[in-house]
C-alpha positions, 0 to 999 in steps of 0.5 A: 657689575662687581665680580665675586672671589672665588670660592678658593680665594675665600677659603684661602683667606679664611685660612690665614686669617685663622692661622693668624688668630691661632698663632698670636693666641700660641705666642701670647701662652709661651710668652706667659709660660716663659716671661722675658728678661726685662733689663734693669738699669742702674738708678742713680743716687743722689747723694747729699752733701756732708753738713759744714761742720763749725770749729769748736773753739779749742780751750787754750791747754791747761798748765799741769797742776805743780807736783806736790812739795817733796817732803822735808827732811824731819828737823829737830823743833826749835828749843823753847826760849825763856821769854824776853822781858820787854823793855818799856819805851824810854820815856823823856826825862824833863830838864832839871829845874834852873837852880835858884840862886837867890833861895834862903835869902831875903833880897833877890838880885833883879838886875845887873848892868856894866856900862863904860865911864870914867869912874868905877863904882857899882850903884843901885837900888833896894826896895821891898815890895816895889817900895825903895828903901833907905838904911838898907848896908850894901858891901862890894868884896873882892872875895864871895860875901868877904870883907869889903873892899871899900866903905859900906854904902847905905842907901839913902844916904848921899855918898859925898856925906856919910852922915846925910841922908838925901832925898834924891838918894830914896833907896839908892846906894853908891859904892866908889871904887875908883872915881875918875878911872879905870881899874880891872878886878872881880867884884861880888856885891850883896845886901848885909844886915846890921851884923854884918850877914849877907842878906843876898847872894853876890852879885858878880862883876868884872870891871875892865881897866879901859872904856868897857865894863866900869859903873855897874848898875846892880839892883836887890829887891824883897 
């Protein structure tokens, strides 16, 4: 069988208990009249990092501009010259004409030819418009359309009979200077009419007194 408190421990624990009620409620009001420091920490700050920049590439320096030109010292202007007259290009003057040797007379020297032989004699042909002809006087002169230096020759006639004419000697003509050898002199041969007026320009030949230049070959045609 339980046995009671006494009355004394029952008051006794009444006591405490509201001694401990009215004591917590007296702490609550002077912790609400006089609130307690709270202690504050220092928050850590995060701190981010700097962006990378990326170099601008640096244009290359510019050369300064040049300084301006220094001004020239003022001179007088140039005297007005008169203007020069341009000459025209020379322009190129053509060669004389060859003069013609034979012009104002009617036969024409067409050739001359010197050959060695053993007689010396000028010989030759006269024609008139390709035709030979006979009767036609030729002179051989030691001096330009001078007196003859041998006999006349007349063509068509054989020079061994002055008085035959020959039929192998149509237009032909022989003048003997020396037959049989060599004589040195300066001939001038042309074409004369019945009065005795040259009818051609001379024809000029020079005959050696060795083999060189001795029968000369010249020809006259109209």
């Amino acid at each position: 069988m339980k046995r009671s408190l006494p009355m004394r421990w029952w008051i006794v624990l009444g006591g405490l208990i509201w001694f401990a009620l009215f004591g917590c409620q007296t702490l609550e009001l002077v912790a609400q009249a006089e609130p307690t420091p709270t202690e504050t920490r220092p928050r850590a700050t995060f701190t981010r990092p700097a962006p990378t920049l990326v170099p601008t590439p640096v244009p290359p320096p510019t050369q300064p501009p040049p300084p301006p030109p220094s001004p020239r010292p003022t001179t007088r202007p140039p005297t007005a010259r008169p203007p020069t007259a341009r000459l025209a290009p020379p322009t190129a003057v053509p060669p004389p004409p060859t003069p013609d040797l034979d012009a104002g007379y009617f036969y024409r020297v067409t050739r001359i030819v010197c050959v060695a032989s053993d007689n010396t004699r000028v010989e030759g042909t006269v024609s008139d418009n390709k035709a030979l002809q006979n009767g036609i006087v030729i002179r051989v002169s030691g001096s330009p359309h001078g007196p003859p230096a041998v006999d006349d020759a007349t063509t068509g006639i054989n020079p061994a009979d002055y008085k035959r004419a020959d039929p192998t000697f149509q237009g032909k003509y022989r003048l003997g200077l020396s037959e049989g050898q060599h004589i040195e002199g300066n001939w001038f041969v042309f074409v004369i009419n019945s009065a005795g007026e040259p009818m051609s320009r001379n024809a000029n030949v020079q005959t050696t007194s060795t083999a060189g230049c001795n029968t000369a070959t010249i020809d006259f045609a109209h």
